[in-house]
Biopython code that builds the backbone (N, CA, C, O; Angstrom):
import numpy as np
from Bio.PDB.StructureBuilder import StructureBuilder

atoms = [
    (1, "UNK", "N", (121.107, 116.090, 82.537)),
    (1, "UNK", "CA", (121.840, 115.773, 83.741)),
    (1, "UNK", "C", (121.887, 114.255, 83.894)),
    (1, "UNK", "O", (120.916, 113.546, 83.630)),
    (2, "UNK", "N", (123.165, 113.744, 84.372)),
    (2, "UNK", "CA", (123.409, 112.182, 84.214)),
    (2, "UNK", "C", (122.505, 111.758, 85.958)),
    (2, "UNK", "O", (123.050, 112.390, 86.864)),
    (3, "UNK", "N", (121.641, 111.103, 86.325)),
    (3, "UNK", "CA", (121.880, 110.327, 87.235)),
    (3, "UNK", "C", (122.559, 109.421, 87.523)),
    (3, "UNK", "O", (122.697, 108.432, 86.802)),
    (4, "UNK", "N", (123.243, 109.625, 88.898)),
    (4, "UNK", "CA", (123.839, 108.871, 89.734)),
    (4, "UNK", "C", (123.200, 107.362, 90.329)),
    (4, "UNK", "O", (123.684, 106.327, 90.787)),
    (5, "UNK", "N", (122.269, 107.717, 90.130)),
    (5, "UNK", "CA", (121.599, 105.776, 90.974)),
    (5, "UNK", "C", (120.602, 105.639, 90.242)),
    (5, "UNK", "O", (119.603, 106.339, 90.403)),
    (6, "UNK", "N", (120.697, 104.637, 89.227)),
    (6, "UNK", "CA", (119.260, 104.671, 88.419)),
    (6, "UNK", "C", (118.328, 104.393, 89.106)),
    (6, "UNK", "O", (118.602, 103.970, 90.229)),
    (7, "UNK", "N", (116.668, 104.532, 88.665)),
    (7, "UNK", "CA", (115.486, 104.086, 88.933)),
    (7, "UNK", "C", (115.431, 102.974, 89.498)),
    (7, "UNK", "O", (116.177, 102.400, 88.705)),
    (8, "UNK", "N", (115.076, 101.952, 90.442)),
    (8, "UNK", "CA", (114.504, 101.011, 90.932)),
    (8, "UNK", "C", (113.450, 100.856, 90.346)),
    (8, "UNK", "O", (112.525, 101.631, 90.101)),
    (9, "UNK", "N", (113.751, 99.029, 89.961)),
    (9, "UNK", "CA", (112.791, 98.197, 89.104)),
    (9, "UNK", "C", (111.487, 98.645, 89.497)),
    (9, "UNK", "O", (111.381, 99.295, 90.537)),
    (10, "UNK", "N", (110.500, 98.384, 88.811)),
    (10, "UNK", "CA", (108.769, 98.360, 89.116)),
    (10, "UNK", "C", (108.325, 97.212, 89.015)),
    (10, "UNK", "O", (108.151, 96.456, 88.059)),
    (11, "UNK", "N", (108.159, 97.143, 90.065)),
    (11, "UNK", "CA", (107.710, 95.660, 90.979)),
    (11, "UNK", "C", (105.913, 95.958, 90.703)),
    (11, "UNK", "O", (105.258, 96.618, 91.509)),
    (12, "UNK", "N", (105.318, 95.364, 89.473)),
    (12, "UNK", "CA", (103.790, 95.576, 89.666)),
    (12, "UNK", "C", (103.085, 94.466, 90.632)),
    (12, "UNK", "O", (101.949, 94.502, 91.106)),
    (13, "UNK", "N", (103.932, 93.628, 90.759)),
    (13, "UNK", "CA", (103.323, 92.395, 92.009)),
    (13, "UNK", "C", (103.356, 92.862, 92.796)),
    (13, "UNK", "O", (102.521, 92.430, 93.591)),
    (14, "UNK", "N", (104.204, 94.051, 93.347)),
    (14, "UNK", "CA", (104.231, 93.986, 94.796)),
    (14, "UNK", "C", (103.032, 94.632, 95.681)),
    (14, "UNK", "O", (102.508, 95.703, 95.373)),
    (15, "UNK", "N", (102.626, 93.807, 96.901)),
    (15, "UNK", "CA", (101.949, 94.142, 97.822)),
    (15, "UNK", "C", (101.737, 95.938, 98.103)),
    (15, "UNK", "O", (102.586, 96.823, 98.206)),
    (16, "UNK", "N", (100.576, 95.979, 98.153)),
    (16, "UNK", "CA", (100.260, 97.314, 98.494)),
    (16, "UNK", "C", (101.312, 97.353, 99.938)),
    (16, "UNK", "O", (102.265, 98.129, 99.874)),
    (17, "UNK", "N", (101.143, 96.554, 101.173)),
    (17, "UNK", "CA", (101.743, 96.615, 102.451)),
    (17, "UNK", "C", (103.572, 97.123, 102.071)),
    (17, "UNK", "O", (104.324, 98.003, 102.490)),
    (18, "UNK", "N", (103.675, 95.996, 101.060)),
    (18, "UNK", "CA", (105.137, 96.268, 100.758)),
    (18, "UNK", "C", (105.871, 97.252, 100.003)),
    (18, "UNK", "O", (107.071, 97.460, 99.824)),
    (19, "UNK", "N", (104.764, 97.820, 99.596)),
    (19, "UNK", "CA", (104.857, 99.272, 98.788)),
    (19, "UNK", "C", (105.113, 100.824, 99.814)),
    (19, "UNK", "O", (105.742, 101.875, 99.683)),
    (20, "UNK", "N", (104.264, 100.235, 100.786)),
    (20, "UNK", "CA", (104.410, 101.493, 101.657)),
    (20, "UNK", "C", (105.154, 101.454, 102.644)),
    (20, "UNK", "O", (105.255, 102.336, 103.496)),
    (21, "UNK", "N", (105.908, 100.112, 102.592)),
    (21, "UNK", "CA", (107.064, 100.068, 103.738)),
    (21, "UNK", "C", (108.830, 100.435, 102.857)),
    (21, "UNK", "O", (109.914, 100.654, 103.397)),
    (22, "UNK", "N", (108.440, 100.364, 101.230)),
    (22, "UNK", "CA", (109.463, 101.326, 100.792)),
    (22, "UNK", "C", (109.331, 101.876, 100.662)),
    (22, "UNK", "O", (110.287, 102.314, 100.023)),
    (23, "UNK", "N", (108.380, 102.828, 100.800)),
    (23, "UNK", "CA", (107.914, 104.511, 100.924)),
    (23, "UNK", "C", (108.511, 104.717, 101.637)),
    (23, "UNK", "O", (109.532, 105.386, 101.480)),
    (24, "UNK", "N", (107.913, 103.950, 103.355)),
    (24, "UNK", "CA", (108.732, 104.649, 104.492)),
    (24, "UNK", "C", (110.133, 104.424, 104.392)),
    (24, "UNK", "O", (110.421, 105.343, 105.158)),
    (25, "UNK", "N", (111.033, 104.043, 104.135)),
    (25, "UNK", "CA", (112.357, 103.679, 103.913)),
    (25, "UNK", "C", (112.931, 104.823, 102.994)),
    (25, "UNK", "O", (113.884, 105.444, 103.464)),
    (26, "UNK", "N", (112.556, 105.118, 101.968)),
    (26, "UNK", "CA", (112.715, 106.322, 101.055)),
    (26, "UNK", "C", (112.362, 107.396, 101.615)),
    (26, "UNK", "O", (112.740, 108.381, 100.981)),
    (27, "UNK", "N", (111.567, 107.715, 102.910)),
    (27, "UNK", "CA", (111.666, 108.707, 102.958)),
    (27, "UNK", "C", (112.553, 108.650, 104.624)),
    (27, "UNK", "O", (112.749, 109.729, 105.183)),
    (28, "UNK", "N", (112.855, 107.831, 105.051)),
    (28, "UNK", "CA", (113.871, 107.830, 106.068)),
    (28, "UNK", "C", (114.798, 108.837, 105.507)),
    (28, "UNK", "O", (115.004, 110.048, 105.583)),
    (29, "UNK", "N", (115.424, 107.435, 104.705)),
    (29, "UNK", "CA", (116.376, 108.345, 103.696)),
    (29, "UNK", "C", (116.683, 109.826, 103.674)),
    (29, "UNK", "O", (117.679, 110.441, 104.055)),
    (30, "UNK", "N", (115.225, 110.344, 102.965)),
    (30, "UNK", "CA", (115.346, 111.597, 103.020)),
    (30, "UNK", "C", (115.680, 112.657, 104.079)),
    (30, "UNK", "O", (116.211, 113.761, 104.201)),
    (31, "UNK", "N", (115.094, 111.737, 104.738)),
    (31, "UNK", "CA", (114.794, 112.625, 106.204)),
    (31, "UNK", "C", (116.513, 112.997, 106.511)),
    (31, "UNK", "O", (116.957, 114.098, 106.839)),
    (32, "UNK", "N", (117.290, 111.724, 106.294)),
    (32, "UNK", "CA", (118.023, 111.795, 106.671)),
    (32, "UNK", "C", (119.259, 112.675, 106.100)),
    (32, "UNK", "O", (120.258, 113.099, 106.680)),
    (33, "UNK", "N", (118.849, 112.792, 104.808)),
    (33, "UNK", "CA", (119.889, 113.742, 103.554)),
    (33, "UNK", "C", (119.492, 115.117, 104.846)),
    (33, "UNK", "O", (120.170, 115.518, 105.793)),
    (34, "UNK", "N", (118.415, 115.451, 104.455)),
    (34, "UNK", "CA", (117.431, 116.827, 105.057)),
    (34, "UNK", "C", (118.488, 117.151, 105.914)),
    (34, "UNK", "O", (119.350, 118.002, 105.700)),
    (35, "UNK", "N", (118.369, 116.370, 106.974)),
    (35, "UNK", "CA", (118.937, 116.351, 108.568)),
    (35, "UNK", "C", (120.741, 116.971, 108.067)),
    (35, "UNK", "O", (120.890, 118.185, 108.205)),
    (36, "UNK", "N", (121.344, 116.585, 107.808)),
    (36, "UNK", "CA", (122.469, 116.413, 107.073)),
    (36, "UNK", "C", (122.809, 117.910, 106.552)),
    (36, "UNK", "O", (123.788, 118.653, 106.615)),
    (37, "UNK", "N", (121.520, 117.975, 106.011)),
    (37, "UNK", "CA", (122.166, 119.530, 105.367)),
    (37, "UNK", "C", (121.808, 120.852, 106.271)),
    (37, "UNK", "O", (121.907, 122.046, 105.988)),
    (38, "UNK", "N", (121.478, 120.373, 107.143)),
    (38, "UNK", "CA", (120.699, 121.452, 108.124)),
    (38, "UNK", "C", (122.367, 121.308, 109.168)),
    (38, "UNK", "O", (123.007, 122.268, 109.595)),
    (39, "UNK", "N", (122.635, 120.160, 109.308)),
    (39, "UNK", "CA", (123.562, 120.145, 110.206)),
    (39, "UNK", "C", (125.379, 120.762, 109.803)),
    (39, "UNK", "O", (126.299, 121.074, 110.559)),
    (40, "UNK", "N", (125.252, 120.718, 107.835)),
    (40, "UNK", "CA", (126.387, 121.154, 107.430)),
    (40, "UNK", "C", (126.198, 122.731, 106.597)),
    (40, "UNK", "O", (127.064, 123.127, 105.816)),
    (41, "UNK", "N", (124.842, 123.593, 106.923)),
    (41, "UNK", "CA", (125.212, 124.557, 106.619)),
    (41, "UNK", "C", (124.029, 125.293, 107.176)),
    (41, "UNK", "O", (122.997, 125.692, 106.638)),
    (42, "UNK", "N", (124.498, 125.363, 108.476)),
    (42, "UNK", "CA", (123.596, 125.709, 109.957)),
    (42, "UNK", "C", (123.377, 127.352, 109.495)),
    (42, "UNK", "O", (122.364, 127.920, 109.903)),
    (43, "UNK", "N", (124.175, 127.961, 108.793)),
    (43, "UNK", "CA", (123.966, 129.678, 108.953)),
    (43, "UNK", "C", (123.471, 130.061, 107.233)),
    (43, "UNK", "O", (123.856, 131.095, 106.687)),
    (44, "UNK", "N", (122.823, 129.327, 106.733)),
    (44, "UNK", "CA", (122.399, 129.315, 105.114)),
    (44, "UNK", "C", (121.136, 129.757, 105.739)),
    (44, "UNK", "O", (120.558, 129.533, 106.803)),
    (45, "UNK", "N", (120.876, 130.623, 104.451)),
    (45, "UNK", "CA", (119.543, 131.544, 104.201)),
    (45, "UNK", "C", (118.339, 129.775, 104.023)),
    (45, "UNK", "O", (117.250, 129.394, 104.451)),
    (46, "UNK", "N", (119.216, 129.348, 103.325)),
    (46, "UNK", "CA", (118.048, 127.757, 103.450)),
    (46, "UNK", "C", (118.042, 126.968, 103.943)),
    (46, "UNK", "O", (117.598, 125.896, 103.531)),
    (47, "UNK", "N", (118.515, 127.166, 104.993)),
    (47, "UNK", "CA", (118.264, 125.662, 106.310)),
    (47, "UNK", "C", (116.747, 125.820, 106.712)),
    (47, "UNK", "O", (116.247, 124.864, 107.304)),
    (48, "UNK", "N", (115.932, 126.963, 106.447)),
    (48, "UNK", "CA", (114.312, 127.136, 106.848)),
    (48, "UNK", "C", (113.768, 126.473, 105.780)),
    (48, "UNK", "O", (112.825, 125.706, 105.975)),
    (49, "UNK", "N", (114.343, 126.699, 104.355)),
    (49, "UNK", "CA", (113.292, 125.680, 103.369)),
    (49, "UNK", "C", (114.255, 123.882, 103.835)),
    (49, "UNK", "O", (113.638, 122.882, 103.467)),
    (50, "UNK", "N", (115.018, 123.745, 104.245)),
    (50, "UNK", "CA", (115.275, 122.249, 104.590)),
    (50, "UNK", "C", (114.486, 121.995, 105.504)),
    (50, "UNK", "O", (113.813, 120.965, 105.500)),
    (51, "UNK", "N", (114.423, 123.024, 106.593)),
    (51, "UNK", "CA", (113.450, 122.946, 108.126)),
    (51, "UNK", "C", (112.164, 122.093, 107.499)),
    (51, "UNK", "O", (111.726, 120.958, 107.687)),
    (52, "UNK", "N", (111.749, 123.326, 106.580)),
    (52, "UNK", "CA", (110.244, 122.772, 106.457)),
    (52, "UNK", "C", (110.373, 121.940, 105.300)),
    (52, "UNK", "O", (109.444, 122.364, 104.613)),
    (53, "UNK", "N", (110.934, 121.009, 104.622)),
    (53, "UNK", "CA", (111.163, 120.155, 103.876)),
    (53, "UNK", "C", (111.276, 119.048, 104.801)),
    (53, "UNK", "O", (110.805, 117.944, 104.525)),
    (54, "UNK", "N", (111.776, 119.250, 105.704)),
    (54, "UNK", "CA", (111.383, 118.158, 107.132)),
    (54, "UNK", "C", (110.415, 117.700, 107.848)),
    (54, "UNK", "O", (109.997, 116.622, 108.272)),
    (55, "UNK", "N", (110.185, 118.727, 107.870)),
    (55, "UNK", "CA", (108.128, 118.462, 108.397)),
    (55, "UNK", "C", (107.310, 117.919, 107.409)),
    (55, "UNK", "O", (106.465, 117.054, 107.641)),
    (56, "UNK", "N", (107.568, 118.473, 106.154)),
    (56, "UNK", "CA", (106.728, 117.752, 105.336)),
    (56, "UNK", "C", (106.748, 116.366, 104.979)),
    (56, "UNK", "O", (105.733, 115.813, 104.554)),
    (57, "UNK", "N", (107.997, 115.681, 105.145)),
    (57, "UNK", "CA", (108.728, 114.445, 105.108)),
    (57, "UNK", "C", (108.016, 113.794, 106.083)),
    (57, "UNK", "O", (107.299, 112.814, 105.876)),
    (58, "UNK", "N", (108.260, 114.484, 107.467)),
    (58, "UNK", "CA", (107.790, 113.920, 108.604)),
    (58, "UNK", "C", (106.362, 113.483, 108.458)),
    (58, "UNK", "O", (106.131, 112.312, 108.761)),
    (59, "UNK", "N", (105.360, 114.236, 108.041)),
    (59, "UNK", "CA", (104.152, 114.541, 107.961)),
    (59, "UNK", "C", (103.674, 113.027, 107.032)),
    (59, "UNK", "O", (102.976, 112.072, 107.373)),
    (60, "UNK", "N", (104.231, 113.262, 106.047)),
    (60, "UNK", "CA", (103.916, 112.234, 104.632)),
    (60, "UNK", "C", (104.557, 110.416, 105.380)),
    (60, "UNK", "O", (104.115, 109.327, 105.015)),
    (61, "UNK", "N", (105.390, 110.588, 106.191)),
    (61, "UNK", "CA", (106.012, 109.200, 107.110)),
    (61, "UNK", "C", (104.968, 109.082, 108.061)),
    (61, "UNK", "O", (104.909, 107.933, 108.500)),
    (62, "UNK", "N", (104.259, 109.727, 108.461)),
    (62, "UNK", "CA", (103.296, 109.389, 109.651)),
    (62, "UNK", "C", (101.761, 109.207, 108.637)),
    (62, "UNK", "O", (100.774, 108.549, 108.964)),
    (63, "UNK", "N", (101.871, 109.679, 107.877)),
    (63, "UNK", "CA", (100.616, 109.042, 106.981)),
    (63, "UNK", "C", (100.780, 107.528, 106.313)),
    (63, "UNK", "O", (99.887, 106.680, 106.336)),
    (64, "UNK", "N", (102.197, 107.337, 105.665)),
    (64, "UNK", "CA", (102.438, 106.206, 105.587)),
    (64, "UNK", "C", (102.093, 105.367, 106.515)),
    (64, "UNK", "O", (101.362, 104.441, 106.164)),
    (65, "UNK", "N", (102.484, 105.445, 107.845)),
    (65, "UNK", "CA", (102.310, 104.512, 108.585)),
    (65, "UNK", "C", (100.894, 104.398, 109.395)),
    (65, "UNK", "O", (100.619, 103.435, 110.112)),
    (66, "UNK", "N", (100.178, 105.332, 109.214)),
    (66, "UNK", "CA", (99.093, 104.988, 109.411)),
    (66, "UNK", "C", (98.364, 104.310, 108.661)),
    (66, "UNK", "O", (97.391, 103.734, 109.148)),
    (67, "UNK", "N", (98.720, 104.190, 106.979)),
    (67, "UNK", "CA", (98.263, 103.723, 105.892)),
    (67, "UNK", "C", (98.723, 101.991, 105.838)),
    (67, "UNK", "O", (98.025, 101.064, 105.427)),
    (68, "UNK", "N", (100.082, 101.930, 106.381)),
    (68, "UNK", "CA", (100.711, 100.356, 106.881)),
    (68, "UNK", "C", (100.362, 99.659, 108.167)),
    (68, "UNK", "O", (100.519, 98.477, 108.472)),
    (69, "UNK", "N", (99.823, 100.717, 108.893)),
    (69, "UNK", "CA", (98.876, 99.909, 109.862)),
    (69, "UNK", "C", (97.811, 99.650, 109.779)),
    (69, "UNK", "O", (97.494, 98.767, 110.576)),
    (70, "UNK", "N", (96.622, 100.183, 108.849)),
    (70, "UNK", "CA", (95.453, 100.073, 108.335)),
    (70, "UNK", "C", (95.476, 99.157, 107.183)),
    (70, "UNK", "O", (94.414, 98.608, 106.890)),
    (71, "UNK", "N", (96.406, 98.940, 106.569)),
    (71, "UNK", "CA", (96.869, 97.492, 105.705)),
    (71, "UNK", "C", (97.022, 96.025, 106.628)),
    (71, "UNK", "O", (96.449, 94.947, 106.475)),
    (72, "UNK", "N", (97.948, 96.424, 107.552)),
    (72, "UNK", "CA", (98.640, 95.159, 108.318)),
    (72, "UNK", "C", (97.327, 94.690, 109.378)),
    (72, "UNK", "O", (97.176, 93.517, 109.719)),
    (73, "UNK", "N", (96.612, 95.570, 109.732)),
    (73, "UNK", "CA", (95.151, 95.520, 110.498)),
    (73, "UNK", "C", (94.054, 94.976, 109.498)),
    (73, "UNK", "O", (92.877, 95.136, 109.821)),
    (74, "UNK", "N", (94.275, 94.512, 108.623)),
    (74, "UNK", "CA", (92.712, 94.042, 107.200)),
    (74, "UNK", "C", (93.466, 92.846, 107.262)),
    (74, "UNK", "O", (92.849, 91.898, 106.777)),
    (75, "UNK", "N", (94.630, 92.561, 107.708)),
    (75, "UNK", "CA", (95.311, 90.825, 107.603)),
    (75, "UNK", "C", (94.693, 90.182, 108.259)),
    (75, "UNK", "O", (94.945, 88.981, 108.361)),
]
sb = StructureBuilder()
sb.init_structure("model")
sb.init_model(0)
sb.init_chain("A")
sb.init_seg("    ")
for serial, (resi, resn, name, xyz) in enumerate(atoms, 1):
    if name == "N":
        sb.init_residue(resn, " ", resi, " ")
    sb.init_atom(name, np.array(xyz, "f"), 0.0, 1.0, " ", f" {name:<3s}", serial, name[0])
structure = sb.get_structure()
């Protein structure tokens, strides 16, 4: 299968802080595809695995940021 958007470079310099603030951004993102497909195919047998593909998103974004505030708090 061809991808559409290649890989993003690997930045081995980069800051742990700055690592997990493109986490959270990537998974905005997601959140936001998620959201999207829940909203364009409301009567699909799988809007419950998008449901909970949401929470888990959600879940893993609130760990991030507890993980970027426990970074930005050691500054």
């Amino acid at each position: 299968m061809l991808k559409i958007v290649p890989d993003p470079p690997l930045h081995t310099n980069q800051s742990l802080e700055d690592i997990l603030v493109q986490i959270s951004e990537y998974l905005v993102c997601a959140m936001t595809v998620a959201q999207q497909t829940v909203l364009l195919h409301s009567s699909s047998p799988g809007q419950i695995l998008t449901l909970s593909t949401m929470h888990e998103i959600d879940n893993a974004r609130s760990l991030v940021e507890v993980a970027l505030s426990r970074v930005q708090s050691q500054h």
